[in-house]
C-alpha positions in Angstrom: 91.4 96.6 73.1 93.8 98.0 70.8 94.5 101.0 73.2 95.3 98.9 76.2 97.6 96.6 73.7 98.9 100.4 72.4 99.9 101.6 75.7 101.3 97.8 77.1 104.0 98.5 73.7 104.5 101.5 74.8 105.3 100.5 78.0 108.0 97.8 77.1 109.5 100.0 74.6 110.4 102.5 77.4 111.0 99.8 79.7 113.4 98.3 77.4 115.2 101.9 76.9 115.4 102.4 80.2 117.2 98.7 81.1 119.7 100.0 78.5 120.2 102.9 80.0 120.7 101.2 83.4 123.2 98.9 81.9 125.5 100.7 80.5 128.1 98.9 78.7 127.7 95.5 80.6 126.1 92.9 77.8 122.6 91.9 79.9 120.0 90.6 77.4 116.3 91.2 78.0 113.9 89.1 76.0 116.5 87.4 73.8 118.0 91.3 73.0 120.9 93.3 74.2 119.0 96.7 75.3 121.7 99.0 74.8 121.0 97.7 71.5 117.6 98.8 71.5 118.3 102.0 72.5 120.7 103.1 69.7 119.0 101.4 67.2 115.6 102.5 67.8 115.4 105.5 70.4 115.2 108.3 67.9 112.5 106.8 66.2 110.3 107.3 69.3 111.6 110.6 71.1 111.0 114.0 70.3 108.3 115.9 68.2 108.6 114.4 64.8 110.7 111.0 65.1 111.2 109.4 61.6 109.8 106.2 60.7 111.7 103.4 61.9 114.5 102.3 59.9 115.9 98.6 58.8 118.5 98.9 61.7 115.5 99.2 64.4 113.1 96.7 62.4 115.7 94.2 62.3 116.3 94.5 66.5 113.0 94.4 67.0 112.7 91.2 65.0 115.0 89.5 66.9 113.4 90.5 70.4 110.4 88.9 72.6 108.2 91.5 72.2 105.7 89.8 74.5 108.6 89.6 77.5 109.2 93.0 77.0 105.5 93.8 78.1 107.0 92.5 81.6 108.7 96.0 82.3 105.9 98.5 80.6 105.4 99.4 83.8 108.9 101.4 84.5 108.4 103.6 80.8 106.8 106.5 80.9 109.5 109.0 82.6 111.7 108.5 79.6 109.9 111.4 77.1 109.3 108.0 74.9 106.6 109.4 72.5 104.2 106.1 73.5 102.3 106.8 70.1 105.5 106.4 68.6 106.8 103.2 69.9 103.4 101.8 69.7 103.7 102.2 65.9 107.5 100.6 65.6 106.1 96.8 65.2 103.6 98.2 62.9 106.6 99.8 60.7 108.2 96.9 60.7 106.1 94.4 59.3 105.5 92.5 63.3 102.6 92.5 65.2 102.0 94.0 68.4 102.3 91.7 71.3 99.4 91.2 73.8 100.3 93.1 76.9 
């Protein structure tokens, strides 16, 4: 159970860094959260080899987000080299708890 509720995070993490890709500098929010937002807050905390941990700056987006709704777009995540591991541990790091995906 916690792997399928790891990879469902995973999932909306990318998901929500890919809507912020998509919308550039337009101000659309997804689950109560500007993604472009998401993205420069928290993206280098789940790319690459060794991201760091995630810093107040993320924690404090990611507290103000619907992590559940984000589950909504896991689906659309995995083409962006999002380190799932990584994004499944960002909650964890910041004191939430994973949604249920």
């Amino acid at each position: 159970m916690a792997r399928s509720q790891g990879k469902a995070l995973a999932h909306w993490m990318i998901a929500a860094l890919l809507f912020a890709m998509l919308a550039g500098t337009l101000a659309v929010k997804i689950c109560n959260i500007d993604p472009n937002e998401l993205k420069q807050s928290c993206s280098k905390f789940v790319t690459g080899r060794n991201p760091p941990r995630a810093d107040e700056t993320c924690c404090g987006v990611l507290r103000r987000t619907d992590l559940p709704c984000l589950c909504g777009y896991k689906s659309a995540l995995p083409a962006f080299g999002i380190n799932a591991k990584k994004a499944l541990a960002l909650p964890g790091q910041c004191g939430l708890q994973t949604p249920n995906c």
